[in-house]
N, C-alpha and C positions, 0 to 999 in steps of 0.2 A: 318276295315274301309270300307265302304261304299261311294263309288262318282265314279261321270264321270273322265275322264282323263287328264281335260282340264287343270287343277292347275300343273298335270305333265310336262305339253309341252310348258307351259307357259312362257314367259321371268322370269315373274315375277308371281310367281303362289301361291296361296292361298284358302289354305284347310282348313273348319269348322272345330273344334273340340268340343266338348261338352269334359271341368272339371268342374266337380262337382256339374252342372248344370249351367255351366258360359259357354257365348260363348269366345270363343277363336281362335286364327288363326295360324298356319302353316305356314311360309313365305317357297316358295322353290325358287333358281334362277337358268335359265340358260336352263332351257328346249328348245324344237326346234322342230315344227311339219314339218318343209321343210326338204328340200331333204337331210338335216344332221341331221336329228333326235335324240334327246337327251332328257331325265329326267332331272328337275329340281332335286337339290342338297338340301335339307336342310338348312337353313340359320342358324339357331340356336333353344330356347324353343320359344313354343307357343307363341303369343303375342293377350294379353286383349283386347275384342272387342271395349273398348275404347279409344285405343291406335293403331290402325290398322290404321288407315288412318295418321297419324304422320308418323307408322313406312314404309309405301310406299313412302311418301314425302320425307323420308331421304334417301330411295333407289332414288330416282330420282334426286335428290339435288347431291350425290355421282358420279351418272353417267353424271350430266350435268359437275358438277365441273372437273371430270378427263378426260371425252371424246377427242380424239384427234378429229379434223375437220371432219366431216364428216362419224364420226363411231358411228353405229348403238348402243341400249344397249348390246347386246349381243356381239357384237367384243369387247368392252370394257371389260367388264365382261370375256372374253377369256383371254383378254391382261393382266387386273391385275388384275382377281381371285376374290373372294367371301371376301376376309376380308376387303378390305376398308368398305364395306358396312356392313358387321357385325358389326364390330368398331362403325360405324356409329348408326344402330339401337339401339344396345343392351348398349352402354358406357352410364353410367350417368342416362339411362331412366327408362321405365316400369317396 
């Protein structure tokens, strides 16, 4: 792999991939370039470049729906963990 680090430390980060000559994307969650610094986790497989912008919609749909008042994405994402949004992306779709 080859890239900058930015998809690492990202809330929400996403890394190109080249299958097969298809582009495709990487979802990672949870990274932190502030003063608590953290890597993004893996969400699950790659997701089809044509499906990438759905599959951030339903990351975001997840964390408005569960947010308590005033929590950031990532305090949520601390709170209750990576698989609401897995659930989310991968159930049903691409």
């Amino acid at each position: 792999m080859n890239a900058c680090g930015h998809h690492h430390v990202g809330h929400i980060g996403l890394l190109g991939v080249d299958k097969k000559g298809e582009d495709w994307y990487q979802i990672t969650l949870g990274g932190s370039a502030s003063n608590h610094t953290a890597l993004g986790k893996v969400l699950g497989p790659a997701v089809a470049k044509a499906h990438i912008g759905q599959a951030v919609e339903d990351i975001i749909h997840t964390y408005v729906g569960l947010r308590e008042q005033g929590e950031t994405f990532i305090q949520t994402l601390n709170r209750i963990g990576r698989t609401p949004f897995k659930e989310k992306v991968y159930v049903g779709t691409y």
